[in-house]
N, C-alpha and C positions, 0 to 999 in steps of 0.2 A: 618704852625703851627698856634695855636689859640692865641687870644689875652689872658695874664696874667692877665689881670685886669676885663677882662669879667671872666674868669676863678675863682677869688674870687669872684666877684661882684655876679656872675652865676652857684654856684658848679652843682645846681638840673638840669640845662637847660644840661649841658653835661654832666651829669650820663647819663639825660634822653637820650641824644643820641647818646651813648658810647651802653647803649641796645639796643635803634633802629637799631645799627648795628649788635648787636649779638656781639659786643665786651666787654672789661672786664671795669665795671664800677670803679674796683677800684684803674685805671688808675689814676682818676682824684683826688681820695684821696690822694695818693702816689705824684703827683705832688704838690697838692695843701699844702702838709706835706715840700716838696723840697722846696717849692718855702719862706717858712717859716722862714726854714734852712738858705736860700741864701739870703734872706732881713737882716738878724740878722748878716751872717756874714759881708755884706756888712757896716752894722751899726759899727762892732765891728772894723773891719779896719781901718773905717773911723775917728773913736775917737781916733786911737790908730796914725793914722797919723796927728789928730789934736794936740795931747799931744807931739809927735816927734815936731810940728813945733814949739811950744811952749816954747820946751823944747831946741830948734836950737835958738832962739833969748835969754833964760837964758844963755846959754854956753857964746854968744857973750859979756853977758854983765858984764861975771863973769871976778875975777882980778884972776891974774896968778898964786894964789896959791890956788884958787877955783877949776881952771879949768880943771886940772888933772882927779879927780875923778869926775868933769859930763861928762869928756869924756866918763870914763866908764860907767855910767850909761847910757849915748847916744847911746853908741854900744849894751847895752841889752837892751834898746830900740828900737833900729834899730833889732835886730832881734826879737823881739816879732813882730815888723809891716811885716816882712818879714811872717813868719809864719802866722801872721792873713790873709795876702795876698792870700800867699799859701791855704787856710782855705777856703777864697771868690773864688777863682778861681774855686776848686773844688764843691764848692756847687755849683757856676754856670753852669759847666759842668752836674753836674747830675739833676739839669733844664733843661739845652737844653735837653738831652738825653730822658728823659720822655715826653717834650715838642715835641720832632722827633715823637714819637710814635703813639699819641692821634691825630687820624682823625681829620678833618674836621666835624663842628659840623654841623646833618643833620635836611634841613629847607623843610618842607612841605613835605619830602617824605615819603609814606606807611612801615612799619615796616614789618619785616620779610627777607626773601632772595632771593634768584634768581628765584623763582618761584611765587613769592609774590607781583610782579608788577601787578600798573592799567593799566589798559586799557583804555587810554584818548578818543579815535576815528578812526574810520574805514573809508580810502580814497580810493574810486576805488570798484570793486568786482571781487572777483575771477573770470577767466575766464573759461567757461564751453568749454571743448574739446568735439571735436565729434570723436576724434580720441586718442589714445594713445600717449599723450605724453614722447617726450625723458627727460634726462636729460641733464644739461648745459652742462655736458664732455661728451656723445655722440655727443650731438649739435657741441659743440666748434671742435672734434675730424673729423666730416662727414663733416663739414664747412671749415676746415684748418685753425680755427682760436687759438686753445688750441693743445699744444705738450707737454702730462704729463712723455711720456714715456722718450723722450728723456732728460728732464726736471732732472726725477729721476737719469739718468742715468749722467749726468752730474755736480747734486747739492748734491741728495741725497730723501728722501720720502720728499714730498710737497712742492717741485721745480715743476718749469712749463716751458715753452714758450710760449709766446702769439705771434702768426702767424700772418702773412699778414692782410689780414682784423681784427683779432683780437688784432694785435696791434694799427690799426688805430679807432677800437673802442672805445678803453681803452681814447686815446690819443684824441679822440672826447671827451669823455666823461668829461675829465680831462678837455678842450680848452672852455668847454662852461663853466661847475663848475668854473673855471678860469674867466669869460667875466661875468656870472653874479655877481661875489663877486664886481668885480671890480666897475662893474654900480653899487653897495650897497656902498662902498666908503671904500674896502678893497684893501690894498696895496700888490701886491703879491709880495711872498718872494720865493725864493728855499735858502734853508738852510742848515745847514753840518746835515749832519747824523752820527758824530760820536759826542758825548760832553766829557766833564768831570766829575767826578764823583758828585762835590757839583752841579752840571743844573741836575743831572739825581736827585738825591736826593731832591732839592728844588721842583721839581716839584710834590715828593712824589711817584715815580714812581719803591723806590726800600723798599718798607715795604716789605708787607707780599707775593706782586709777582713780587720780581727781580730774582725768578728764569725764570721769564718768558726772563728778558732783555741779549743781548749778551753784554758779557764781555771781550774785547781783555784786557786781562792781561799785557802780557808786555808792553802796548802803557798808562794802564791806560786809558781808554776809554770805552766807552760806545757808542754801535750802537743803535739809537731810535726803537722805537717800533711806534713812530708818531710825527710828524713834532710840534705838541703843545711844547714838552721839548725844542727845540731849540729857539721855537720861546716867552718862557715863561722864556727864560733863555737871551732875546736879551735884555733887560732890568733891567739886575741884574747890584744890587744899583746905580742905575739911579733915579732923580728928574725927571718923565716926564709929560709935559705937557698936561693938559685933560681939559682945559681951553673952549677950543671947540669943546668941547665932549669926549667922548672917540673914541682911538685908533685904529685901528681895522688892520690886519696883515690876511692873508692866506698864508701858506706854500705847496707848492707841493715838496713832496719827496718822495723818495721811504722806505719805512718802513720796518721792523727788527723783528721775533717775536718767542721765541724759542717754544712755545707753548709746555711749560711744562705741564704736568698733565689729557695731550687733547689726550693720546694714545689712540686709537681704534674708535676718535670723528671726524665725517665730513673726514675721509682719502679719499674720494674719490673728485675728481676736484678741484677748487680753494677756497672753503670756508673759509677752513684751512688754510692756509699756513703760509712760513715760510719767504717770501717777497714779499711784494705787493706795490702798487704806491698808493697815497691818498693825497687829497686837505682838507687840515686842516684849520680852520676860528678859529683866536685868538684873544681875545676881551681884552684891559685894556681898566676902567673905573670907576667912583668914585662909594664907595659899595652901595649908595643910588639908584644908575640906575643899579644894576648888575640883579635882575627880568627882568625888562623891555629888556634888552642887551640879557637876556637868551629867550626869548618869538621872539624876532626879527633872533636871530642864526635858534630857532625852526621854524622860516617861511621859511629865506632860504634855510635847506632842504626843505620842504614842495613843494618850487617852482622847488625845481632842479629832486624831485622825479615824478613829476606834468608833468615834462618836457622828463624825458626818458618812462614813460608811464609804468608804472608799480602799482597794487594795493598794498595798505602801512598800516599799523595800527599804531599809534603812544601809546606808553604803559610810565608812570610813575615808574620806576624803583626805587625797595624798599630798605631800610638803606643798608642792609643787602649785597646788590652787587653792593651798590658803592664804587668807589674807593678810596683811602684815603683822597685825596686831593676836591673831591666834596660832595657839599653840597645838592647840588639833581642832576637828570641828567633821562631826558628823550631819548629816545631812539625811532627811526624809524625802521619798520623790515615790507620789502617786501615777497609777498608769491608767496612762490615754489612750483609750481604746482604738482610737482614729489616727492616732501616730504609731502604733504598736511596740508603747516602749513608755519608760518611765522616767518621768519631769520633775524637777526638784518643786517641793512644797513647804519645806522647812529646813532650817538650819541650827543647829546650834554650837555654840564656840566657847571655850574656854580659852580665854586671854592670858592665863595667870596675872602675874604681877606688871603686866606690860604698860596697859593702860592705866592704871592705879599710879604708877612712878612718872608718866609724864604728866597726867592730874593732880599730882602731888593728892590724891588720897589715901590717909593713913586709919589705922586702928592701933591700940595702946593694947602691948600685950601681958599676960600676966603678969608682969614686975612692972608697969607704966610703961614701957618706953616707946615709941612711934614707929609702927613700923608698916609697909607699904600693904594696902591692901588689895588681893584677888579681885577679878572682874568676869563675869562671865553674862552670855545674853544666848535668846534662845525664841523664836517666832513660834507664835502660836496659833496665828492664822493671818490669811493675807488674803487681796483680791485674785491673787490666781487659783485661790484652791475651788473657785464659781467652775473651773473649766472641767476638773477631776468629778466635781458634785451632778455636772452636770451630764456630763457622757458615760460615766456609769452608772447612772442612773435613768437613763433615758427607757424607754419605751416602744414597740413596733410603730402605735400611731401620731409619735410626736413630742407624744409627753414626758412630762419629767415625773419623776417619784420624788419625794423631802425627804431629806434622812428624818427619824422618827424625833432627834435630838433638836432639830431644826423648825420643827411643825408649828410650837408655842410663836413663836417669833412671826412665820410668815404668816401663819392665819391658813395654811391649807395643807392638804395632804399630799396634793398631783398640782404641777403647773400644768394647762393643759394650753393648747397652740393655738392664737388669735386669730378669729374669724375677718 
């Protein structure tokens, strides 16, 4: 949630970017109307329990034929603080509730929506075929590496198995994304994949697409959709230390995603789906270094996409299809030969101070005093980047080539196609 006091101090900065998202400006009216409401009653309480105290040392000092009738007056005074109380609570409540609602205010990125992103740079070139390329599930399917069918059959539409070699690529792929975080000075985590509902919430993950999240009902839980909620939740109302820098955390888990409103999108192979494995990079840090924090998450892909050998464009992603919780958020998308066009492979987001203030995570700053801390997260590899590794790297008779970064891991040079 946003800061209150930037909020008065800044009504026009978040109209301004209540429309960059294509969202309703008069959000910030109605809050800033609340928050009005909740000052005033908090005043009117407050007087009304400085006159009780007041009026608690008059009683003491009254003689015994006084003191009868201030008792009475005491008791309808004790319930007008009661109802004033009652009064402040409620106004409080319907602050947070407006305050849940209101995005993350959005810094440097292009206005408009999902088709409205820049395009920062082009890394790599397409690779020109002399031959007809397949697709990653023929590839994955002739290689033994991708089982959709049995997958369906077992889970239901956009379940898989990843086979022999194709689990050991995945599981490459994950060991090096794993080996470089850690040489960057990320601690790795595996993390529960199920949370509670105030971690799924603080991270802003259940506005306007929790239908996308699963919800086991009776357990009260929630399955992630990406290892950031847990690891954006392992610090809720914690003082932590960023003394010597910030923080830095990578989670590998396996991920959760019911992919609401994606009927008839990407059904065929792994693009889609509805479980996948992914190394998550989660940053606290004070909001002064959270650019710099988001430009360093954007190199480590940079190096990890550098590394599996695949052509990347990196594009600035507009108000419009960020998520509630970011405040901009670039995005990596490798090209697929077989689609003639380019598919998001990574993501990275800077939250600011968003998540940190509904976590209540703080850091002490040079003088002690508590103040919210930065939050940013950034994927460093996931099970869709098998489709990119796999189609551009393919072969006339079948095969696959390993990128050279990958080879330790699988055990070979070539996938070659099952007899």
């Amino acid at each position: 949630m946003i800061d209150l006091r930037f909020l008065r101090e800044n009504p026009d900065v978040v109209r301004a970017s209540q429309l960059n998202r294509g969202e309703d400006p008069q959000l910030v009216d109605r809050l800033i109307a609340a928050d009005e409401e909740r000052r005033a009653a908090i005043s009117a309480a407050d007087a009304l329990r400085g006159e009780q105290k007041a009026f608690g040392r008059t009683i003491g000092q009254a003689s015994p034929e006084e003191r009868p009738s201030l008792l009475q007056g005491a008791d309808e005074l004790k319930a007008r603080v009661r109802d004033a109380e009652e009064a402040q609570k409620a106004a409080e409540d319907r602050v947070h509730a407006l305050q849940m609602q209101l995005s993350n205010i959005v810094e440097g990125a292009p206005a408009g929506g999902e088709d409205d992103f820049v395009i920062l740079e082009h890394v790599g070139e397409p690779r020109e075929f002399d031959f007809e390329p397949k697709d990653h599930l023929e590839l994955g399917t002739s290689l033994g590496l991708i089982d959709m069918e049995r997958g369906t059959k077992v889970g239901g539409a956009r379940f898989y198995y990843l086979t022999g070699d194709g689990a050991f690529l995945q599981l490459g792929m994950m060991m090096l994304a794993a080996q470089k975080a850690r040489e960057a000075g990320f601690q790795l985590m595996i993390p529960p994949v199920l949370v509670r509902p105030e971690i799924m919430q603080g991270t802003g993950f259940l506005g306007e697409h929790a239908d996308e999240v699963y919800y086991l009902e009776r357990d009260d839980l929630y399955l992630v959709g990406t290892s950031e909620v847990a690891l954006a939740g392992y610090h809720k109302d914690e003082i932590i230390d960023l003394s010597q820098g910030p923080v830095k955390y990578t989670g590998w888990s396996s991920c959760f995603r019911r992919e609401a409103g994606s009927y008839g999108k990407d059904t065929r192979g792994i693009i889609r789906v509805h479980q996948f494995d992914k190394l998550e990079m989660f940053v606290y840090c004070k909001p002064e270094d959270a650019v710099a924090q988001h430009q360093a998450l954007l190199d480590m892909e940079r190096e990890m996409l550098s590394a599996v050998e695949v052509p990347y464009r990196i594009i600035d992603i507009a108000g419009g299809d960020l998520g509630q919780s970011a405040a901009r958020k670039f995005d990596t998308e490798a090209w697929i030969p077989t689609q003639n066009t380019y598919r998001e492979l990574t993501s990275t987001s800077n939250c600011t101070t968003f998540q940190g203030r509904r976590l209540q995570t703080r850091y002490r700053d040079e003088n002690g005093k508590a103040q919210i801390a930065a939050t940013l997260n950034g994927t460093l590899a996931t099970t869709r980047w098998l489709v990119a590794i796999l189609e551009n790297n393919q072969q006339a008779d079948g095969s696959v080539v390993v990128p050279e970064a990958l080879r330790p891991f699988v055990g070979k040079d070539v996938l070659e196609p099952k007899k």
